[in-house]
Backbone atoms as SQL, in Angstrom:
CREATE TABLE atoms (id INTEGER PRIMARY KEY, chain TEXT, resi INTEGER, resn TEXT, atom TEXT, x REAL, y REAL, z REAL);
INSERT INTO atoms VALUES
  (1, 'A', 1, 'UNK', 'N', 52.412, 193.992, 348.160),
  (2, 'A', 1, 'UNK', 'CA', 53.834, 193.877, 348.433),
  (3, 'A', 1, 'UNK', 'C', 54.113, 194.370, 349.851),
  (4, 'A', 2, 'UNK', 'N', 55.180, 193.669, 349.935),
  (5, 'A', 2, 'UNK', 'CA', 55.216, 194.063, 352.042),
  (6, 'A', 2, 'UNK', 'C', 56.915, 194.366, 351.757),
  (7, 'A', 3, 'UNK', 'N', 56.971, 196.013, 351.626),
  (8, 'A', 3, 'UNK', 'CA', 58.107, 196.631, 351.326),
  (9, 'A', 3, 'UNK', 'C', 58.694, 197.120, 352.457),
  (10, 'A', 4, 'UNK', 'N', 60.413, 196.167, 352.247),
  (11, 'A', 4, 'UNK', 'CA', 61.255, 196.812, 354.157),
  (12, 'A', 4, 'UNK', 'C', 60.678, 197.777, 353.885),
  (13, 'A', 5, 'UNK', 'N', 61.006, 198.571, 355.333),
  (14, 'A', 5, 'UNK', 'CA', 61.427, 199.983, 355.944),
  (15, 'A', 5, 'UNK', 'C', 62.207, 200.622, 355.307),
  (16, 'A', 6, 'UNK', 'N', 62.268, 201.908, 354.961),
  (17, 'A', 6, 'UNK', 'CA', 63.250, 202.707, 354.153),
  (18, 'A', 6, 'UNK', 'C', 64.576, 202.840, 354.563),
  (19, 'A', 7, 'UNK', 'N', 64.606, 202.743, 355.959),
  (20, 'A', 7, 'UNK', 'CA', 65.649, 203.134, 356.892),
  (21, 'A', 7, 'UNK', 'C', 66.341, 201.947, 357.042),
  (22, 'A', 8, 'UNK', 'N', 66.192, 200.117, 355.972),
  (23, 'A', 8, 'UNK', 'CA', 66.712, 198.905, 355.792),
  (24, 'A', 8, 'UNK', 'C', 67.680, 199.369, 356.044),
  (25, 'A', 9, 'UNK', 'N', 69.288, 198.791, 356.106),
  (26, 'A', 9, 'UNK', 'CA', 70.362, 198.741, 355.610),
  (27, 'A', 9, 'UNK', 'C', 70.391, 198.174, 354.059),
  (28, 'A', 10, 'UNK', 'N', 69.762, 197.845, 353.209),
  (29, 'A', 10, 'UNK', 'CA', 69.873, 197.224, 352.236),
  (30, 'A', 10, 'UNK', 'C', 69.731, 197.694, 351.642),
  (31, 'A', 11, 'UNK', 'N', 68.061, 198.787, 351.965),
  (32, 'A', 11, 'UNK', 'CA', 67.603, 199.525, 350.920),
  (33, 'A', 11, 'UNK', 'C', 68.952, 200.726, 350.538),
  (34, 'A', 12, 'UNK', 'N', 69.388, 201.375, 352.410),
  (35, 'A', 12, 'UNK', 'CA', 69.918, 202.633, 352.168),
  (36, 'A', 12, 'UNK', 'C', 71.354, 202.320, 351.166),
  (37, 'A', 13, 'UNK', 'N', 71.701, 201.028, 351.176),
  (38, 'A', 13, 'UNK', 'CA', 72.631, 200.834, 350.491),
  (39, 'A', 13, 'UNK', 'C', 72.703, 200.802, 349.020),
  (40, 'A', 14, 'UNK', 'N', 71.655, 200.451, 348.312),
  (41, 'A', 14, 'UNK', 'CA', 71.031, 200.791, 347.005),
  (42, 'A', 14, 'UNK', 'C', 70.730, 202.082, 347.037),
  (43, 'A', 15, 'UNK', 'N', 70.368, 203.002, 347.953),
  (44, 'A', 15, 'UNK', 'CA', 69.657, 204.452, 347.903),
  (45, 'A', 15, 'UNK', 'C', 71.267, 205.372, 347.441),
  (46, 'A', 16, 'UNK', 'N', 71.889, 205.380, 348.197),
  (47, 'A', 16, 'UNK', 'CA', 73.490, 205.476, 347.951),
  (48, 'A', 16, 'UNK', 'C', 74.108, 205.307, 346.701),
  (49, 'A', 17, 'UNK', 'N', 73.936, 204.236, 345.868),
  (50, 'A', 17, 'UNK', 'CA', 74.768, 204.044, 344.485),
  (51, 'A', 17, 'UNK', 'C', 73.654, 204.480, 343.776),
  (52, 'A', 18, 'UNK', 'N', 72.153, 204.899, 343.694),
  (53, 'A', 18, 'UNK', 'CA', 71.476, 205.262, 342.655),
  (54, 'A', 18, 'UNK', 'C', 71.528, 207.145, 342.949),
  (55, 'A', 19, 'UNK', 'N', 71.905, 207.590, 344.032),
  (56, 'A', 19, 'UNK', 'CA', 71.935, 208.760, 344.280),
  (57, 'A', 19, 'UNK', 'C', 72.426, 209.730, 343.069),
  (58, 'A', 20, 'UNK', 'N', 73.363, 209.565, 342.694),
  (59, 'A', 20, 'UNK', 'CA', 73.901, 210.147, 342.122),
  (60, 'A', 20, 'UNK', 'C', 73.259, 210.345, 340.657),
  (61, 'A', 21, 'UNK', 'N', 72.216, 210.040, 340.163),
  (62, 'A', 21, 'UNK', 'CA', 71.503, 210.237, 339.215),
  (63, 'A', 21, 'UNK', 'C', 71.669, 209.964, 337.793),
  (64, 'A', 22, 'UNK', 'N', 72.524, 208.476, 338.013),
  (65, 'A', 22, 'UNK', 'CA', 73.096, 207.916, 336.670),
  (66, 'A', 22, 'UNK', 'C', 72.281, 206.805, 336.402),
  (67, 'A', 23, 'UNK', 'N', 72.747, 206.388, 335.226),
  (68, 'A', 23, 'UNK', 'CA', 72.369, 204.873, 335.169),
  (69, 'A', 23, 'UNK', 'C', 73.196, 203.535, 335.868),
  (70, 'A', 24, 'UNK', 'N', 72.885, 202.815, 336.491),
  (71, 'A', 24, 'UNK', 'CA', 73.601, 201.682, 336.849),
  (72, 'A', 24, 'UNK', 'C', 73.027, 200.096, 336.221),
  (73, 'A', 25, 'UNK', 'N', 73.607, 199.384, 336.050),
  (74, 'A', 25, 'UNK', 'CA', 73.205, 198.354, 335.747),
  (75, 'A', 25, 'UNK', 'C', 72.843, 197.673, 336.745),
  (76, 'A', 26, 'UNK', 'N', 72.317, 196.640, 336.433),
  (77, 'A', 26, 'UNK', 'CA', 71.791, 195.325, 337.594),
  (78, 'A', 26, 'UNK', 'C', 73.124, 194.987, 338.426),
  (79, 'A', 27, 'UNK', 'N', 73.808, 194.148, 337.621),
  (80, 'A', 27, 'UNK', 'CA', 75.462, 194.194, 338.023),
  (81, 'A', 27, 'UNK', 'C', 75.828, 195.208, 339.043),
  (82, 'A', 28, 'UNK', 'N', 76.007, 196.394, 338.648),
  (83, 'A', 28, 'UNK', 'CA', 76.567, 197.332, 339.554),
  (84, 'A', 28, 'UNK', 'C', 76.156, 196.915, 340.874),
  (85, 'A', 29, 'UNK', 'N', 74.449, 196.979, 340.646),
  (86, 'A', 29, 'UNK', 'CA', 74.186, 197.367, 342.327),
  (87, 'A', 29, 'UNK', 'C', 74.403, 196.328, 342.800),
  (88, 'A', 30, 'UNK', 'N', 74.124, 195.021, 342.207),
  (89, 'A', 30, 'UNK', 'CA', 74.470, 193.782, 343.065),
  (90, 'A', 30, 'UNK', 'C', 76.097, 193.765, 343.937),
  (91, 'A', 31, 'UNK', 'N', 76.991, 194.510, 342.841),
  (92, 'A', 31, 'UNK', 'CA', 78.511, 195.140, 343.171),
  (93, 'A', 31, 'UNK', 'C', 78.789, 195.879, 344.294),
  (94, 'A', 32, 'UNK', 'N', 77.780, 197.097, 344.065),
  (95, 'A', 32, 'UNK', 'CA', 78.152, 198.618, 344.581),
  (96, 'A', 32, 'UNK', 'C', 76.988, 198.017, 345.935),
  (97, 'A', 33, 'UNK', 'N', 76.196, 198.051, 346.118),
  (98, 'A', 33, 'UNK', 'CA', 75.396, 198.064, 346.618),
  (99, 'A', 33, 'UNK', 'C', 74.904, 196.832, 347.814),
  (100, 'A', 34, 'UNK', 'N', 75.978, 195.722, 347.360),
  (101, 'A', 34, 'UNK', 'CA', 75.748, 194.596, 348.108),
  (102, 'A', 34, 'UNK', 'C', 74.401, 193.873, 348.315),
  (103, 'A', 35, 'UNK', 'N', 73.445, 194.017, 346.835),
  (104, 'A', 35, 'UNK', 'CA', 72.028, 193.373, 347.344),
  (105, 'A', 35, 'UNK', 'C', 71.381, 192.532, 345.971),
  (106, 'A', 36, 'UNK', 'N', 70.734, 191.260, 346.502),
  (107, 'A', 36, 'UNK', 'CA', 70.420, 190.561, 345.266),
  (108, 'A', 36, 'UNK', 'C', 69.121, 191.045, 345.045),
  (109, 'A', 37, 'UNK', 'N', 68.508, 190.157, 344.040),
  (110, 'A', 37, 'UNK', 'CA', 67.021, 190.376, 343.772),
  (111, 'A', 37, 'UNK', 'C', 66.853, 192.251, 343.530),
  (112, 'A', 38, 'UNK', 'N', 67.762, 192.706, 342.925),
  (113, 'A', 38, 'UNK', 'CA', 67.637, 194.141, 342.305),
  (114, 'A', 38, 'UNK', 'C', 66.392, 194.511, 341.873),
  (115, 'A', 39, 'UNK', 'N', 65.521, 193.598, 341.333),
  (116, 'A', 39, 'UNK', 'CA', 64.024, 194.289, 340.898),
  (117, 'A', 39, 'UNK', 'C', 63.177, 194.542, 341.833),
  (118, 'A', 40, 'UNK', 'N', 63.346, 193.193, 342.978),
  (119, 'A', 40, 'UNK', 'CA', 62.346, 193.861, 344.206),
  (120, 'A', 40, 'UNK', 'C', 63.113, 194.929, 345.181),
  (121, 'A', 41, 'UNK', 'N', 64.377, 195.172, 345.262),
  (122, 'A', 41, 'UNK', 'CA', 65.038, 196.166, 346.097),
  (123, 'A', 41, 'UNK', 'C', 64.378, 197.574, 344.929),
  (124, 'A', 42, 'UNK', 'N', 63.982, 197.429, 343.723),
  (125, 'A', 42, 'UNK', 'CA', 63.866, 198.939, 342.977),
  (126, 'A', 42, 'UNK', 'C', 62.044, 198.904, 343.721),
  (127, 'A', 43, 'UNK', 'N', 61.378, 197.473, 343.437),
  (128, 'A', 43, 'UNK', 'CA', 60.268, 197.722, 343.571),
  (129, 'A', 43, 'UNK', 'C', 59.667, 198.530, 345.156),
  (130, 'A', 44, 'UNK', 'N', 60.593, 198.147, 346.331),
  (131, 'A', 44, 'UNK', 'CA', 60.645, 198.445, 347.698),
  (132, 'A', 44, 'UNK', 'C', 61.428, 200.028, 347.166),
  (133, 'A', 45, 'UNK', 'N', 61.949, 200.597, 346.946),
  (134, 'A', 45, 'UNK', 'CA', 62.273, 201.995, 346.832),
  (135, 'A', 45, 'UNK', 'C', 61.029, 202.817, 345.836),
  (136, 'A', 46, 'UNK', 'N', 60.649, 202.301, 345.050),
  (137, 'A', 46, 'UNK', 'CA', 59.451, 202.790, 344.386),
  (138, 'A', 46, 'UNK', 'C', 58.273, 202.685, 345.401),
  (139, 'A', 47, 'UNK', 'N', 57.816, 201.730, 346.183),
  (140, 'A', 47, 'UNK', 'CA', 57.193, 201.669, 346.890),
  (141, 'A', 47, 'UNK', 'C', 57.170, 203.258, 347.896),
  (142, 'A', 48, 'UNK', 'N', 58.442, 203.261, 348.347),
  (143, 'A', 48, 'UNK', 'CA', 58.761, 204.283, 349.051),
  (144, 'A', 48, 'UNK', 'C', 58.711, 205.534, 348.359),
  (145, 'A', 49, 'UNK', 'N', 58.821, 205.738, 347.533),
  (146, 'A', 49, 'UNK', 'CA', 58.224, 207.411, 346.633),
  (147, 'A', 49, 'UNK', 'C', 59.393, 207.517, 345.547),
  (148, 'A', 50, 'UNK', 'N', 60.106, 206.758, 345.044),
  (149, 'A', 50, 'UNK', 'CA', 61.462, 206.742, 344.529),
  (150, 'A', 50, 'UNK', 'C', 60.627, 206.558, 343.004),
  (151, 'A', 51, 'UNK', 'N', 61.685, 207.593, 342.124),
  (152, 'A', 51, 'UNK', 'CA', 61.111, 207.321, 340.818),
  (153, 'A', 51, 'UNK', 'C', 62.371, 206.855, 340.089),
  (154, 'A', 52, 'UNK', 'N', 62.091, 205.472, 339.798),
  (155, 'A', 52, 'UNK', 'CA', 62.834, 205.428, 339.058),
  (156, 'A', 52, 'UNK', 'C', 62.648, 204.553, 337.797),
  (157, 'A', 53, 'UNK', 'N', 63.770, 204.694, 336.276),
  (158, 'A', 53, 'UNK', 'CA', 63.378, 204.436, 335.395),
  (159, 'A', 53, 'UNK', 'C', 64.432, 203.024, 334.914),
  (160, 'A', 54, 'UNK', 'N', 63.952, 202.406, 334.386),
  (161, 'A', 54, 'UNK', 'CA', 64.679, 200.996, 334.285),
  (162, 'A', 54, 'UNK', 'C', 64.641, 201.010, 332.363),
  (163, 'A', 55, 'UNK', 'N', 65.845, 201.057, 331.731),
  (164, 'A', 55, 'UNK', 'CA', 66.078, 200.640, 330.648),
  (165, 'A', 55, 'UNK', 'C', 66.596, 199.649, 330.103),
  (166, 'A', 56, 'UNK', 'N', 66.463, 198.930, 328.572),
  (167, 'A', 56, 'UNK', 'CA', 67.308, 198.180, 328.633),
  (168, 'A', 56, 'UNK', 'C', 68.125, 198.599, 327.357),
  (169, 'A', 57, 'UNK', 'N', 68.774, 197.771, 326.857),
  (170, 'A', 57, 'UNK', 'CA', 70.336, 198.036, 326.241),
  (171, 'A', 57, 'UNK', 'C', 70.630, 196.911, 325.427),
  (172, 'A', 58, 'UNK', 'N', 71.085, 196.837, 324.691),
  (173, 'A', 58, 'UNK', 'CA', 72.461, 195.460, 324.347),
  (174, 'A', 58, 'UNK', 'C', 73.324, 196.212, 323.893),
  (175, 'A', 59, 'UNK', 'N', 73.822, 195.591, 324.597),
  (176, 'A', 59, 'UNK', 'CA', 75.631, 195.586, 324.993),
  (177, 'A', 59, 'UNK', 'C', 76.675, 194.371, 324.742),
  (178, 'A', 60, 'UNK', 'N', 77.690, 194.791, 323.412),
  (179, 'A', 60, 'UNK', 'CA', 78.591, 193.723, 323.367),
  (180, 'A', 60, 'UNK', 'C', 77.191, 192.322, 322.929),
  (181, 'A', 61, 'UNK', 'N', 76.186, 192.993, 322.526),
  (182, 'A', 61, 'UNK', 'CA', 75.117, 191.588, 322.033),
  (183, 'A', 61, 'UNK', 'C', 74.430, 190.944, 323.488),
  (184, 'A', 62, 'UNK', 'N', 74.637, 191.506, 324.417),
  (185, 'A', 62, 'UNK', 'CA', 73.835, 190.768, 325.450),
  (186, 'A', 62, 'UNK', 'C', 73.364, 191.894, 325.776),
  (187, 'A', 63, 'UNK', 'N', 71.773, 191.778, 326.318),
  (188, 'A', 63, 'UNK', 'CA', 70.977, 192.891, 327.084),
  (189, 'A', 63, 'UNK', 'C', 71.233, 192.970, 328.560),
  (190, 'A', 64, 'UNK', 'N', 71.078, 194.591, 328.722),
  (191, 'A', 64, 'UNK', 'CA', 71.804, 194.655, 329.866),
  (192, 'A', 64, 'UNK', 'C', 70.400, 195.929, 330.792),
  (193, 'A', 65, 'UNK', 'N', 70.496, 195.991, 332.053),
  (194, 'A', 65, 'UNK', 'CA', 69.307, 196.796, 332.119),
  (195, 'A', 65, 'UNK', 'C', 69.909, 197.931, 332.902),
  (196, 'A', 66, 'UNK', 'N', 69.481, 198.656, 332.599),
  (197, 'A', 66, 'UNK', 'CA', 69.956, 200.009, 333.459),
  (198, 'A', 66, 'UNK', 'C', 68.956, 200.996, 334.554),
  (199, 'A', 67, 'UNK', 'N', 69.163, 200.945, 335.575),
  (200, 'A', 67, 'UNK', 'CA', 68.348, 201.885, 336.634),
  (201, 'A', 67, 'UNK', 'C', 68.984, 203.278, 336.850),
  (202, 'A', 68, 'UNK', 'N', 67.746, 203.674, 336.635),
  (203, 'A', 68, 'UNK', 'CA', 68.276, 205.628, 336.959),
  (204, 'A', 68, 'UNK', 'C', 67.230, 206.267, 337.895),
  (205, 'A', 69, 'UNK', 'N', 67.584, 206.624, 338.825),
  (206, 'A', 69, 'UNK', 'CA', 66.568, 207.132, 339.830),
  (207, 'A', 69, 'UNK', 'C', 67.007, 208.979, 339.632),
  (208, 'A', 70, 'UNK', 'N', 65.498, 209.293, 339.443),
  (209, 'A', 70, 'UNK', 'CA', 65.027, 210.594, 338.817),
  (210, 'A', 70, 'UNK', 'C', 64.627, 211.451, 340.319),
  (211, 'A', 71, 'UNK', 'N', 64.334, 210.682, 341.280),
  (212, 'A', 71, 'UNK', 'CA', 63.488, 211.401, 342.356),
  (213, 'A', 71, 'UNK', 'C', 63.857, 210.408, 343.286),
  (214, 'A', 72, 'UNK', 'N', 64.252, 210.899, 344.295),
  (215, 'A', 72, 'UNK', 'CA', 64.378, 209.952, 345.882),
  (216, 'A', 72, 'UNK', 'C', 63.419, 210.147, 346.624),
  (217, 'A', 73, 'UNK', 'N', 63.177, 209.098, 347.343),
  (218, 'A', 73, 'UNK', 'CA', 62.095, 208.978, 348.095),
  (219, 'A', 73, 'UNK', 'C', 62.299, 210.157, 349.198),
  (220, 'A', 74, 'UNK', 'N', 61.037, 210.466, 350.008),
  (221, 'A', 74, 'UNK', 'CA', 61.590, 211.410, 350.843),
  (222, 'A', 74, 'UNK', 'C', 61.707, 210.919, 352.157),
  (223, 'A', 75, 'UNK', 'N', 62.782, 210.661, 352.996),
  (224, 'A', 75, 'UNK', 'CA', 63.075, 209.881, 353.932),
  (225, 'A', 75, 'UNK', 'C', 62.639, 210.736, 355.278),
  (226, 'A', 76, 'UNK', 'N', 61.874, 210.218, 356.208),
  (227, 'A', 76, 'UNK', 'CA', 61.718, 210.828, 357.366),
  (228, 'A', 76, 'UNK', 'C', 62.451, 210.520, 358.517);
């Protein structure tokens, strides 16, 4: 995998709405975060030292997935 730079604008913009140490959905970040393809923006922050945990859910009968970042990468 050939993962941006940490210091993206894209990434730091996902780094920002997972900060806070909740769960967000896919939705959200595409929302909050302004970025598509959410699995490779988690896979490029994992890349970077980011731990994070991806659940899923149904909700209202549709599955829904949730990201929670446990550990941030450590940014230099």
């Amino acid at each position: 995998m050939h993962a941006a730079a940490l210091n993206s604008p894209r990434l730091q913009r996902a780094l920002k709405v997972l900060s806070n140490g909740r769960p967000h959905t896919t939705r959200d970040l595409v929302r909050k975060a302004r970025v598509m393809a959410v699995n490779a923006v988690i896979s490029e922050l994992r890349h970077h030292g980011a731990e994070i945990i991806c659940t899923q859910q149904f909700v209202d009968g549709n599955r829904r997935f949730f990201y929670t970042m446990t550990k941030a990468p450590i940014q230099k």
